[in-house]
matplotlib code that plots the C-alpha trace (Angstrom):
import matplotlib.pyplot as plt

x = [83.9, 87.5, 86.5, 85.0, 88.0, 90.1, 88.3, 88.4, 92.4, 92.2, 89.9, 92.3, 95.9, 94.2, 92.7, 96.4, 98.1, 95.7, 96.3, 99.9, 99.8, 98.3, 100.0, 103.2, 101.9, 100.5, 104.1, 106.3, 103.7, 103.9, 100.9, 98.7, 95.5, 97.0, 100.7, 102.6, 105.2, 108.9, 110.4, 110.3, 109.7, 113.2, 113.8, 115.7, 118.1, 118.1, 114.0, 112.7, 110.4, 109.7, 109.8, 108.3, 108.9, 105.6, 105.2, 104.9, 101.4, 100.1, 100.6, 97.0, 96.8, 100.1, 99.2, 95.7, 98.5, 100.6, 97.6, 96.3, 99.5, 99.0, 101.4, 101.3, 103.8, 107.4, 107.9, 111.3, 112.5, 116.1, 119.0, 120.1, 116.7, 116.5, 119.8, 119.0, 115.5, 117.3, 120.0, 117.7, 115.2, 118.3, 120.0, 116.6, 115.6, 119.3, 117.6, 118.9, 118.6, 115.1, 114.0, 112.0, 110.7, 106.7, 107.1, 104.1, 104.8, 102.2, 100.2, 97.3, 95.2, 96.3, 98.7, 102.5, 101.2, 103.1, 101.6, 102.8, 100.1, 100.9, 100.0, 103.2, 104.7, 106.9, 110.1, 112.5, 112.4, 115.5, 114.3, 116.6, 117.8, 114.8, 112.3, 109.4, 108.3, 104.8, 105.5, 102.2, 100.3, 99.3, 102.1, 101.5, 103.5, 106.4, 109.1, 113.4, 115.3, 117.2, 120.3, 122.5, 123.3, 119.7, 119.9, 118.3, 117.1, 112.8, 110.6, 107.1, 105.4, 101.9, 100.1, 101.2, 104.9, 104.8, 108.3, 109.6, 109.5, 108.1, 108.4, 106.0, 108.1, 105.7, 106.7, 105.0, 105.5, 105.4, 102.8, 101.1, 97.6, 95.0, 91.6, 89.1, 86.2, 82.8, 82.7, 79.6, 80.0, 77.0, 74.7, 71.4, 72.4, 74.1, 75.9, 77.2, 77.9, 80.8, 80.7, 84.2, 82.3, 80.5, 81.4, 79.4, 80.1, 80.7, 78.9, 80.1, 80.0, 81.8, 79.9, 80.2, 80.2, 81.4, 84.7, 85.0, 83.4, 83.4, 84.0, 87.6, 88.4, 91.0, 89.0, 92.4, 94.0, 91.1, 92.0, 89.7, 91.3, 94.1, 90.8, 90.1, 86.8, 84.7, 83.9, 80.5, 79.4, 81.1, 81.3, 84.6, 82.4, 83.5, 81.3, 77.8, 77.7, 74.6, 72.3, 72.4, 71.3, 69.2, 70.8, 71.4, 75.0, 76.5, 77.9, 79.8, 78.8, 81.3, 81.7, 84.5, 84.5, 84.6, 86.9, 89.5, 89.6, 92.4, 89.2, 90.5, 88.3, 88.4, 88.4, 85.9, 86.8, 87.5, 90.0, 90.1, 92.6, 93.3, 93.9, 92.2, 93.0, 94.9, 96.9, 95.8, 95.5, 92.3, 91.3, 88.3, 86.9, 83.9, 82.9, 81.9, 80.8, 82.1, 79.3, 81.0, 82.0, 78.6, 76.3, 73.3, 71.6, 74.5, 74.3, 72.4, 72.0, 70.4, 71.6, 72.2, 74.3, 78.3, 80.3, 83.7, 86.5, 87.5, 90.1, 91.0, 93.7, 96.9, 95.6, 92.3, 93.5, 96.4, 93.2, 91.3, 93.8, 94.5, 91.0, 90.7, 93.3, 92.2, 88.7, 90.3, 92.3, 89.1, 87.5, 90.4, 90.4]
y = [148.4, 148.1, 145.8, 143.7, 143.7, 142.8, 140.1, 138.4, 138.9, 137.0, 134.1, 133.9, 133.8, 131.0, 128.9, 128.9, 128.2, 125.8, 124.0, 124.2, 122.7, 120.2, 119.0, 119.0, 116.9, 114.2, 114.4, 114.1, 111.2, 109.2, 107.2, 105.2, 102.7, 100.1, 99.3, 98.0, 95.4, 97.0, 93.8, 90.0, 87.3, 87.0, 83.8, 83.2, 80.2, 79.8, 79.1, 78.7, 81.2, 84.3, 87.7, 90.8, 94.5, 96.5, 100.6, 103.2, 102.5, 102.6, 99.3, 97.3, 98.6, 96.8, 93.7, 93.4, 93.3, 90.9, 88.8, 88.9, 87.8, 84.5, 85.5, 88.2, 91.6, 89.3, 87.7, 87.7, 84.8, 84.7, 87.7, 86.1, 86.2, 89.7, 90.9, 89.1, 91.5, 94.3, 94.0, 92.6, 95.4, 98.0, 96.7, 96.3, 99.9, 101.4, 102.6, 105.5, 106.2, 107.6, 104.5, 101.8, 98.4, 97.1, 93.9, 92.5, 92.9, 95.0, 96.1, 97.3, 95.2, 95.2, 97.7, 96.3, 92.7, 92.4, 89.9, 88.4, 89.2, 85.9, 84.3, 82.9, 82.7, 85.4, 84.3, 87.3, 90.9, 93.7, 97.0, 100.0, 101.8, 103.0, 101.6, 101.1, 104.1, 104.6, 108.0, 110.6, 107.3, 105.8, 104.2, 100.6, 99.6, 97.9, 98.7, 97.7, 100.8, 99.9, 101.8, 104.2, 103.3, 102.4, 99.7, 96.6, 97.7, 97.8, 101.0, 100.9, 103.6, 105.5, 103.8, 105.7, 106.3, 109.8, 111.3, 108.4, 106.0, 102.8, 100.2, 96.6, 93.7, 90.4, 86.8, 83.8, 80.3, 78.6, 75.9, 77.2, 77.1, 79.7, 78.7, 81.1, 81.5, 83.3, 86.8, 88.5, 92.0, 93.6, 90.2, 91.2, 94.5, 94.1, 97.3, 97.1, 100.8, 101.9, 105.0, 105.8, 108.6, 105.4, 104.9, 101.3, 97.9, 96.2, 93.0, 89.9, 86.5, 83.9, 81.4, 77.7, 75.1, 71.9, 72.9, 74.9, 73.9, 77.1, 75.4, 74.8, 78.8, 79.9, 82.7, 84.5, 84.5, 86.2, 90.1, 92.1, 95.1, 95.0, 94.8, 91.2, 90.3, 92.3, 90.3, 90.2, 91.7, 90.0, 86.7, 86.8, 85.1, 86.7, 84.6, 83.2, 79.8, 79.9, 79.2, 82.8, 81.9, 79.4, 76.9, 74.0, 75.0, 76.7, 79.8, 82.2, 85.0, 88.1, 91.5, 94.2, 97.5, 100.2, 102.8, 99.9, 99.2, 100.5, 101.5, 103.7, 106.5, 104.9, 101.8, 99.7, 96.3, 94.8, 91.8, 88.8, 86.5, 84.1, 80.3, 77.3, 75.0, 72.8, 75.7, 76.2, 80.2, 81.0, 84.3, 86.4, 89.3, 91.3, 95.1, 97.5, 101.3, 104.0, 106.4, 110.2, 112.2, 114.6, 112.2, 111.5, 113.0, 115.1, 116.7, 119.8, 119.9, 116.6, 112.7, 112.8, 116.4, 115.4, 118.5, 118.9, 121.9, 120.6, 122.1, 123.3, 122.4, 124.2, 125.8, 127.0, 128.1, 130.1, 131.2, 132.3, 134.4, 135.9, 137.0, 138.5, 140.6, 141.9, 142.7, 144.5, 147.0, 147.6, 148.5, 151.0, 152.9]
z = [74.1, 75.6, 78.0, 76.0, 73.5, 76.5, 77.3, 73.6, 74.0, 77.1, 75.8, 72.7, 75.1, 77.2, 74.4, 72.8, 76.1, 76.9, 73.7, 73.9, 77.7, 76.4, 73.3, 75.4, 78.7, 76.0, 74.3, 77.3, 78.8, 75.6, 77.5, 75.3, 76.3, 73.6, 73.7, 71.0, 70.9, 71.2, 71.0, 71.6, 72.0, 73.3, 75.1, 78.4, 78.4, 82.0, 81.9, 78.2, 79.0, 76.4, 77.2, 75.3, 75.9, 75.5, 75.1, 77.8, 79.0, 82.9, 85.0, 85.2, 80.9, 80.6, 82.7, 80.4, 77.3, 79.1, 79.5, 76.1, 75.1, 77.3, 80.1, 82.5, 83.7, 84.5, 87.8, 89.0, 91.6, 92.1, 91.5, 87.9, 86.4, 88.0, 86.3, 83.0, 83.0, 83.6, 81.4, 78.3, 78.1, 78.9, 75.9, 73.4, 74.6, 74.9, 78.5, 80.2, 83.7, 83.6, 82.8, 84.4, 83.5, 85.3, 86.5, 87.8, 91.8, 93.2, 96.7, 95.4, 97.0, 100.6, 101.2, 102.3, 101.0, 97.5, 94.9, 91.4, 88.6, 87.6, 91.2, 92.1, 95.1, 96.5, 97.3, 96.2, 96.9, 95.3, 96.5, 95.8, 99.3, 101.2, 99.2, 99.1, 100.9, 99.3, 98.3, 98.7, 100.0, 96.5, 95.3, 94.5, 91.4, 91.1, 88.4, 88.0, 87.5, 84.1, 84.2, 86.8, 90.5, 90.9, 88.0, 89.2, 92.2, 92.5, 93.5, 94.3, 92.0, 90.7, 88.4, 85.9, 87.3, 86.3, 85.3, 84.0, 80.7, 81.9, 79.7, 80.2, 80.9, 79.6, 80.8, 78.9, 79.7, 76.4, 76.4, 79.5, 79.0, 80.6, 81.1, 79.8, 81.8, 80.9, 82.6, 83.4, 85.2, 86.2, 85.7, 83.6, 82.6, 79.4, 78.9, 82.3, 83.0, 85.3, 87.2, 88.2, 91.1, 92.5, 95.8, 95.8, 95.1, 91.3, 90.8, 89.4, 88.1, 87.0, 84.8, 85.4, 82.8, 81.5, 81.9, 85.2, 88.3, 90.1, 93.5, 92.4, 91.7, 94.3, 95.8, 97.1, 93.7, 91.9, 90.9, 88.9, 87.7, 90.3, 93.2, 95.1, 95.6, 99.1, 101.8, 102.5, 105.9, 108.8, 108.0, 105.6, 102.9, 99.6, 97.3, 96.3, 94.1, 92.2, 89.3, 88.3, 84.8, 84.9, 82.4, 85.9, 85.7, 89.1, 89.0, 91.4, 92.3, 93.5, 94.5, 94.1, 95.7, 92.8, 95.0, 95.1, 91.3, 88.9, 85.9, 83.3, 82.2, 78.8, 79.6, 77.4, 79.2, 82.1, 83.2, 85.6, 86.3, 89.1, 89.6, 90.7, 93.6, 91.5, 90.1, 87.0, 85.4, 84.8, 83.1, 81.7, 80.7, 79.9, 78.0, 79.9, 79.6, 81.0, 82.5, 81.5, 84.9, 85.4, 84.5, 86.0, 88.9, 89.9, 86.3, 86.5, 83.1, 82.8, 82.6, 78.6, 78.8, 78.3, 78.6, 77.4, 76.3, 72.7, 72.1, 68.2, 66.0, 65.9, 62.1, 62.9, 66.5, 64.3, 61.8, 64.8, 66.8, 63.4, 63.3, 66.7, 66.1, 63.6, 64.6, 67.1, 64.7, 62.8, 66.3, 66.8, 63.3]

ax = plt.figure().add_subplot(projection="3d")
ax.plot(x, y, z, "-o")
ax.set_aspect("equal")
plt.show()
């Protein structure tokens, strides 16, 4: 009997420091899947283009913002423009030192090859002292300090740039116009699952039609969910153009290794974006669902199990400790 009333003591002091560990790693992330706008749009004199500053959210959630906003995370091209971000999302944010602004410079997909989200050339580079140094092997995302001896200066970070408040920086070109394209991931499966365990290979298409002839998509440029499209086999082909749904229309067909995606475990959508030959944005996106981790096969419980710890709220966890002790005193007497 005293065992066992030592073990419901033990179950009740890890349920309440499990709860409390995680109410404080949520607080001190302040991480959400759907930023807000802090401010904007705020316009720069020196281009006409407007700028808005977006919540604390990881880098390819805030580039899907950026985009849906018509835009994409800021690109920087000269030491003015850099100094005017800085300086404008210090001031809106009254930024400390331990805080950083995305900007949409990143290696993800080749590692030491920086790109622009928005497909732009890169023509200037302000690292801060030794950076970057891709820290612990899996840093790929670029931020500007805001404030401090750092201030300015650029640092290749996680994804989620743990430690620090990261703030999206969004750049829109007014009357810049984005052509959407039909998105079709996993063609003839129309819940298009998403395993992020998968070790495999994401199919993908882009629809042709009227508007876009798929031969004029700039196969470089193309980024879905920070990944470029696989090569297939040896011969450096990275693309298919065909019917693929029958309506005489050509469409292009692509692949995208899963293990080199950004895919949030929530994620309920994915994004495309890229350019055609002649320069113009083209973007897309499609739903997906996200297959639960212990799923399937490897389940031993069975494909439709889900298991989870939910965790109770603060009250009935207070209600329930109560209890235990209690039931324990009336053991005693």
């Amino acid at each position: 009997m005293k065992n066992a009333s030592k073990m419901a003591v033990c179950a009740l002091a890890f349920i309440v420091f499990a709860l409390t560990l995680n109410f404080a790693s949520v607080s001190a992330l302040g991480i959400t899947t759907n930023p807000g706008i802090l401010a904007g749009p705020i316009t720069n004199p020196a281009n006409n283009h407007d700028y808005y500053i977006l919540e604390f959210a990881e880098w390819t959630i805030a580039e899907a913002k950026a985009v849906e906003l018509g835009g994409h995370l800021v690109t920087i091209n000269d030491a003015d423009e850099n100094e005017w971000v800085r300086s404008t999302v210090s001031t809106q944010m009254n930024a400390n030192t331990m805080q950083v602004a995305w900007i949409g410079l990143s290696d993800f997909a080749q590692e030491g090859n920086y790109v622009w989200s928005s497909g732009e050339d890169v023509t200037y580079l302000n690292w801060y002292g030794n950076e970057p140094n891709n820290s612990g092997g899996n840093e790929d995302y670029c931020s500007i300090w805001l404030e401090g001896n750092w201030g300015g200066g650029w640092n290749d970070g996680k994804l989620n740039n743990m430690g620090y408040t990261a703030y999206g920086m969004v750049e829109v070109v007014p009357g810049s116009v984005s052509l959407e394209v039909i998105l079709d991931i996993r063609p003839g499966n129309e819940s298009s699952p998403i395993n992020l365990k998968s070790k495999g290979v994401l199919p993908v298409t882009i629809l042709g039609s009227e508007e876009l002839d798929v031969s004029q998509i700039d196969l470089s440029s193309l980024l879905l969910a920070g990944a470029s499209p696989q090569e297939r086999g040896n011969s450096g082909q990275v693309a298919s153009i065909v019917d693929q749904n029958g309506d005489s229309v050509l469409d292009l067909n692509l692949k995208f290794d899963l293990e080199e995606m950004d895919i949030a475990a929530d994620a309920s959508e994915l994004f495309l974006t890229g350019l055609l030959l002649d320069g113009t944005a083209i973007e897309g996106a499609d739903a997906i669902r996200m297959v639960p981790v212990g799923n399937g096969i490897d389940d031993p419980l069975g494909p439709a199990a889900t298991h989870a710890i939910v965790l109770p709220e603060p009250m009935t966890m207070s209600l329930l400790l109560v209890g235990g002790v209690a039931m324990l005193r009336r053991r005693k007497n």
